[in-house]
C-alpha positions, 0 to 999 in steps of 0.5 A, a space after each residue: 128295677 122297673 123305676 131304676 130303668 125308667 129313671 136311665 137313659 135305655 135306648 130302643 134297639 130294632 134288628 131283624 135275624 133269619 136262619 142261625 142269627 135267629 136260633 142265636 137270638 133266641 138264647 138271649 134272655 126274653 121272649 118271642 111271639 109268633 103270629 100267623 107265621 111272623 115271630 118278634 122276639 122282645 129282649 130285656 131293656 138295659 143299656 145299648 153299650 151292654 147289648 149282647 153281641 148275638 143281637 149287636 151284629 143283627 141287620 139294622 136295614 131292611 125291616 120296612 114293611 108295606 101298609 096294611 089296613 088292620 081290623 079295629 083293635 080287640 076291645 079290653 086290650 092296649 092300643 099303642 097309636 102312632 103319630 102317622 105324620 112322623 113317617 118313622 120306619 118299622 123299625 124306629 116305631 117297633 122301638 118306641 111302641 116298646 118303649 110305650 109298653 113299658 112306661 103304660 105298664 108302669 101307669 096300670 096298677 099292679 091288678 091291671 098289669 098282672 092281668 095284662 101279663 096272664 093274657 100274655 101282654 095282647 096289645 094292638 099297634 095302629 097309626 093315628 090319623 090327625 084327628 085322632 092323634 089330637 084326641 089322643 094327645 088331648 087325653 094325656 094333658 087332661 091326664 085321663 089315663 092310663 095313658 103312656 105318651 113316648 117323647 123322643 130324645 131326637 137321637 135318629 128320625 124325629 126331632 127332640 121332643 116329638 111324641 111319637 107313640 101314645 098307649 091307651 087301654 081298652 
């Protein structure tokens, strides 16, 4: 399954919900994480023309958030880093650091991945300035991985091509 989605051409969808459009989403097969109060809920991937309508109907605008200064990353867990100089909005970076999840969970070894799983899939979610990015995107054509690097179709923000979101593990 997970080869037959990796092969396909699934696109990344953001939405936001409140009230009853969340309690509607959360009937949608997948799974929600709250922390410190801000819940995200990740559904499973298919093709967009099959996107539940509980979800097709959610609010695409409006997810922007202001910058913040996040602590380093938790040793021993993921770290999805993002190419800073795209300017992509939250919404179009949610999508590829989940897309970034699925293709780095496909590099790890069962082990690995099943550990990742038990610890309920902790990752972090950064912005690479540009001196980290080349030492990223250095770590992924010398293929010391695991590593999971995200090129971009181009169907919205970026252009086609871009690498917009590298994943490393701890």
């Amino acid at each position: 399954a997970y080869l037959a989605w990796n092969d396909a051409r699934i696109r990344k969808v953001s939405r936001r919900a409140r009230g009853a459009q969340w309690r509607a989403a959360q009937d949608v097969d997948g799974i929600t994480v709250d922390r410190a109060g801000a819940q995200a809920r990740a559904l499973v991937p298919g093709p967009v023309g099959d996107l539940d309508p509980r979800i097709s109907r959610l609010q695409i605008g409006g997810t922007d958030l202001p910058p913040d200064d996040p602590a380093d990353p938790e040793p021993g867990v993921p770290v999805f880093w993002i190419d800073a100089s795209l300017d992509m909005t939250v919404g179009k970076a949610a999508a590829q650091v989940g897309h970034a999840a699925m293709l780095l969970a496909g590099d790890l070894d069962e082990d690995a991945a099943r550990a990742w799983a038990a610890d309920g899939y902790r990752c972090a979610v950064r912005d690479a300035d540009p001196a980290r990015w080349r030492e990223l995107r250095a770590r992924v054509e010398d293929g010391r991985g695991p590593v999971a690097a995200v090129r971009d179709a181009g169907f919205t923000e970026v252009a086609p091509g871009s690498t917009t979101v590298i994943a490393v593990t701890g």
